[in-house]
N, C-alpha and C positions, 0 to 999 in steps of 0.2 A: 354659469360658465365654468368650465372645468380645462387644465391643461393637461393634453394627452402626450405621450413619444408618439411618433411616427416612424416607422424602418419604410424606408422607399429602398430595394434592394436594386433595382434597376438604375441608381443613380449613386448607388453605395454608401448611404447616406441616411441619417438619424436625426429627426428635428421635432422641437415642442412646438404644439399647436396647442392655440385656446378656439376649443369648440364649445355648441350652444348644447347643452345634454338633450335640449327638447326639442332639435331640430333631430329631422328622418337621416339614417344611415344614408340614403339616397344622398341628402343636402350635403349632410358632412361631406361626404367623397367629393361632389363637385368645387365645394367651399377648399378641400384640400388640393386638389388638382389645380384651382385656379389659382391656388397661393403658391404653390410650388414650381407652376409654369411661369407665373412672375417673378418670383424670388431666384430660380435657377438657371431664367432664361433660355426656358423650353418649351416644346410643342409635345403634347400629347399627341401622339401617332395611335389611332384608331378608335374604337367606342371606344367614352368614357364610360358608358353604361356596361361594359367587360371589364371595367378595373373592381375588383373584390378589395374588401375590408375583413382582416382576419383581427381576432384578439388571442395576442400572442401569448399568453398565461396559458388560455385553455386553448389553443389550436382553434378556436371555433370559429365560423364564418356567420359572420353579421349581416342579418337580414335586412334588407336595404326600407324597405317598409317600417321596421320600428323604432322607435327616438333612442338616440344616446343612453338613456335614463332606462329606455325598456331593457334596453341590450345588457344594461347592466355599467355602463362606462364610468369611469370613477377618477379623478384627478390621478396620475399616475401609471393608468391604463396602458399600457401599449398595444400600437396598432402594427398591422403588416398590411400595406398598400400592394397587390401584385394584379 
């Protein structure tokens, strides 16, 4: 387990998450989404499978196919949920 930042820009807002590094970029987003729709007291409005995972160091987009650990995800990481 590792804790990442999250930037959800859509909600203006910056929050630690503890993700499984061995879990798919796919899980994490849904595992994030479902924490944030509870915690914020929101509905995702449209696919989830259209919400992207950036790592905001390198600008790069996270390929939803490889684990935490493939992507490179590191305690500290920041993400950008859009």
């Amino acid at each position: 387990m590792i804790i990442v930042n999250v930037d959800v820009p859509m909600l203006g807002k910056n929050m630690d998450f503890q993700i499984d590094e061995n879990a798919t970029i796919a899980e994490i987003r849904e595992a994030l989404l479902d924490t944030i729709s509870q915690s914020e007291q929101v509905r995702v409005i449209g696919r989830r499978d259209e919400v992207l995972i950036w790592e905001r160091g390198s600008a790069r987009l996270l390929d939803i196919n490889q684990t935490g650990y493939e992507a490179g995800l590191v305690s500290g990481s920041v993400l950008l949920l859009a």
